[in-house]
N, C-alpha and C positions, 0 to 999 in steps of 0.2 A: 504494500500500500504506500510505504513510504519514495522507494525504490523508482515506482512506476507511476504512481497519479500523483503524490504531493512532488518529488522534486522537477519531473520536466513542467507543470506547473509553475511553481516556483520558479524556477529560471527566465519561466518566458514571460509572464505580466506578475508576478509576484503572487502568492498563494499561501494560506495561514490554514492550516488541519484544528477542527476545535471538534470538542463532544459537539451532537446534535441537540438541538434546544427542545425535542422530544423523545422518549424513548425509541427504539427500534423494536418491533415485534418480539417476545420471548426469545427468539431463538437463533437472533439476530445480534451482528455487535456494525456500530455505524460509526462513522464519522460526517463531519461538513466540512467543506472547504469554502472558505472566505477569500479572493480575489482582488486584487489591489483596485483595480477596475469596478469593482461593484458586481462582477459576476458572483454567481452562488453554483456549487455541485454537492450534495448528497450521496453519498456511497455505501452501503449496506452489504456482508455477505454473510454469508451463512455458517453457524459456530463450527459447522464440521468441514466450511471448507467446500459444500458439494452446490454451490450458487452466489451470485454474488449480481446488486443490483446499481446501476449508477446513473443519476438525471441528474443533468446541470445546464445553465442555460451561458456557458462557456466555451473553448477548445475541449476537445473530447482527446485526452491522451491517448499518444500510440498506441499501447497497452490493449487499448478497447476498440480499437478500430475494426477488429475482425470480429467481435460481437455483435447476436442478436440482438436485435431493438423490439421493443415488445410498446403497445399502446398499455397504458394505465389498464386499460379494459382487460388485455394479457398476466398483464401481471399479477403475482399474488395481492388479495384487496388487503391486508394489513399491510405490507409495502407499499402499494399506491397511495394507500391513506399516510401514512409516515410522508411519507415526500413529500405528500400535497401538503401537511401540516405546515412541514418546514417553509417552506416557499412560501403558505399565506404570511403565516408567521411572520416573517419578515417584508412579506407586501408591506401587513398594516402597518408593522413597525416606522417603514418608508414613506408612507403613505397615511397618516394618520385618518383624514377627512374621508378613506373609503372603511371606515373600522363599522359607521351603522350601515353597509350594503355589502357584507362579510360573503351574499349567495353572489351576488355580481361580483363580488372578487375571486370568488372561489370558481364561477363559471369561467371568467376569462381569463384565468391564470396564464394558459398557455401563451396568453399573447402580453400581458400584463407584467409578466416575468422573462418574455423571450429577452435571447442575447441583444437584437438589432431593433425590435420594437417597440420594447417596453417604455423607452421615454416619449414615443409619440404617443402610442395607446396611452398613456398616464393623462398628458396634455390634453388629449381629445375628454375624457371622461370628466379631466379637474375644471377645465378652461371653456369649453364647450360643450358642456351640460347632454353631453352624444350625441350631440347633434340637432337639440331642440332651437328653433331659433327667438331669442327674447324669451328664455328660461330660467329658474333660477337652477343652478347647477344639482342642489340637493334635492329640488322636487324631481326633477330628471332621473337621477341617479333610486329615489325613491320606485318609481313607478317601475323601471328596470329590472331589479329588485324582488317586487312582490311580483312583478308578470313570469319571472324566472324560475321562483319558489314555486309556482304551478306544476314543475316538474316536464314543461311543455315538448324543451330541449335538449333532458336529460342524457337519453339514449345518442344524442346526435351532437352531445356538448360540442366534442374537439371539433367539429366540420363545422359546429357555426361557429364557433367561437375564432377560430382560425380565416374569417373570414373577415375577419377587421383587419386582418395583416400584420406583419411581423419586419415593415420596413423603417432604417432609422429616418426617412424623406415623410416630413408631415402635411398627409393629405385628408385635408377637411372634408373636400367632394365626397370623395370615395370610401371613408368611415362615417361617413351620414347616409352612405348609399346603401350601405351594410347594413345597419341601425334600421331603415325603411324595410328592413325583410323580416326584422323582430316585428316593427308596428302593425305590417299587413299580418303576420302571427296573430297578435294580441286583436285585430278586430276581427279575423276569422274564430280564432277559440272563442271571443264571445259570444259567437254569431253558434255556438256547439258543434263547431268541425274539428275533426283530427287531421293534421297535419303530419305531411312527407318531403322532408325539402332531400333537394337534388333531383327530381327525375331529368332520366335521360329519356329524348323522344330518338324518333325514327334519322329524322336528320345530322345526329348527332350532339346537337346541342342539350343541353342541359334546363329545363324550366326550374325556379325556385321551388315552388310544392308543388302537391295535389293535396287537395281539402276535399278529405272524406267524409258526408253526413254521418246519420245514428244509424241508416239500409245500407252503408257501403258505396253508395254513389259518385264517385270522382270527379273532381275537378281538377284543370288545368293551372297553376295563375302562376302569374307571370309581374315582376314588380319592378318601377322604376321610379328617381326620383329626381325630378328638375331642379337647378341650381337657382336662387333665388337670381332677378335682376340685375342687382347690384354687385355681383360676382361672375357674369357672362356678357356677353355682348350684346343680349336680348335687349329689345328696347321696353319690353312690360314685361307684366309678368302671364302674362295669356301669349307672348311671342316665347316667352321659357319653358312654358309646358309644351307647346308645339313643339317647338325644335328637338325638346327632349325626348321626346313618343315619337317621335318619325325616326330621330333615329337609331330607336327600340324596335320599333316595325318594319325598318327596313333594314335591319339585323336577322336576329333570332325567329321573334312573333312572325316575318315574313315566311323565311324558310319553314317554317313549320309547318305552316298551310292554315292559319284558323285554330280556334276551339279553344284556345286560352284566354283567361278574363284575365286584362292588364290593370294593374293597382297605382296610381299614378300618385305617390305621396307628398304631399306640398308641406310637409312639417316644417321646414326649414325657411317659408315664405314669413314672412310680419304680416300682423293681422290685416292691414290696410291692402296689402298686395293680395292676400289670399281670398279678401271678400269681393275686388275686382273679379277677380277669378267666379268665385259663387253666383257672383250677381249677370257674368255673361254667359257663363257655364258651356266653353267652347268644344268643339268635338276636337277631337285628342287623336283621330287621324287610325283609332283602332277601337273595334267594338267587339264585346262590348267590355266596358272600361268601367273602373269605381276611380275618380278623382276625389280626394279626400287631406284629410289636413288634424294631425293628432296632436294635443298637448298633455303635457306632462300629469294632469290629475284627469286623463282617461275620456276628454271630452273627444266629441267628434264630431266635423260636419264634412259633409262633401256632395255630390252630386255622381249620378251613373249615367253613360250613353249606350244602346243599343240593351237587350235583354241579357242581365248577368242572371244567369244560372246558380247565384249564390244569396241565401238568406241573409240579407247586411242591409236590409233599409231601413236598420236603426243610425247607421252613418246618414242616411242621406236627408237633408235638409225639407225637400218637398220632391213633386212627382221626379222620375225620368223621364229623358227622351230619347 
């Protein structure tokens, strides 16, 4: 241990061996490795010698380079749990202000703690309330939170969670773009649908879910989310939703041929910009479409074009067209 992961370690960005701030399984003997750099590694093997476990969000010494990699899901659950301790553990320590949203820390660990992302993913959640726009950061982070605690995700943590990214380049767009496939989540589950994200269709491409009723009956849907005005070179915000859904349809939704209802999330618009929107209620260039607009204490309004195949006109403001 010493030989092989603390000294090449150690030589290369500096690296301090300490006991683990929790126990290790009975039958287990662990160490942590602390990083001059603010890396963290966990290393656990077995008392007899016959396994031996290692997650860090650092270089991965020679030593281990020709070992299996195993998801949390693989591995034994009193080692996954151990490790994941460690790592929250020192989230919150780092991160004090995520200590009341412990379930949204503990979901997006993997990216929260990755080597290359974690100080953008920090920034997005502390600084930008994930994405809500004109939010208060903690009601944000609240609603996040309890919608997660539903267990909605649980099965499919690491594929969403991994979908906010793990780069040190901080992008606003595209971790709010993320954030918009949790929102379309939260108003299908209360709409009493189970959700399947990832399908693959025939053309290759990938749709976000399918939203199965309480018979089984599937849906397609398909989510996208326009960049407010003030951030694109749209001249309103009715020329931002356009531009954004065209070119979603003349992507993926085209190749596919039909049958997916597009989610068009304006969360990110100010209220002023987003009741323009309500009040001309434009066609969005794909039908049939939910346009919609979520805040952070669960409110919702939006409008649909063409016949959505899905229970949700408790979003919608008044009739469809």
């Amino acid at each position: 241990m010493r030989r092989d992961l603390l000294g090449p370690l150690d030589d290369n960005i500096g690296a301090t061996a300490r006991s683990p701030r929790f126990s290790p399984p009975p039958e287990y003997r662990a160490r942590r490795f602390e990083m001059a750099n603010g890396d963290l590694a966990v290393f656990a093997w077995h008392a007899d010698d016959s396994g031996a476990y290692w997650l860090g969000n650092t270089e991965t010494p020679s030593a281990l380079w020709r070992t299996d990699k195993r998801d949390f899901e693989d591995a034994p659950y009193p080692i996954a749990r151990w490790a994941q301790r460690e790592f929250l553990d020192t989230l919150l320590a780092e991160e004090p202000w995520l200590e009341p949203y412990r379930y949204l820390a503990w979901f997006f660990l993997p990216v929260l703690c990755s080597k290359d992302g974690r100080e953008t993913t920090r920034a997005f959640f502390r600084e930008h309330a994930a994405g809500f726009r004109d939010a208060d950061r903690d009601d944000a982070l609240a609603f996040y939170d309890d919608f997660l605690k539903t267990g909605v995700f649980e099965d499919e943590r690491h594929e969403m969670a991994a979908k906010l990214g793990t780069s040190a380049e901080f992008d606003l767009v595209r971790m709010s773009a993320t954030m918009s496939e949790f929102n379309v989540a939260y108003v299908l589950t209360e709409a009493g649908y189970d959700l399947t994200p990832e399908i693959e269709v025939s053309t290759g491409h990938s749709l976000d879910f399918r939203a199965d009723d309480p018979a089984g009956n599937g849906v397609l849907v398909e989510v996208t989310r326009p960049n407010p005005p003030s951030r694109r070179a749209a001249d309103s915000p009715i020329a931002a939703v356009k531009e954004t859904v065209d070119t979603k349809t003349r992507g993926q939704l085209q190749e596919h041929g039909g049958g997916a209802v597009l989610f068009v999330d304006c969360s990110s618009f100010r209220e002023g910009d987003w009741r323009r929107i309500l009040d001309d209620r434009p066609d969005v260039g794909h039908r049939p479409a939910v346009v919609f607009r979520l805040r952070p204490d669960g409110a919702l309004s939006g409008y649909a074009k063409g016949r959505v195949p899905l229970d949700v006109d408790f979003v919608l403001e008044s009739a469809t067209s």
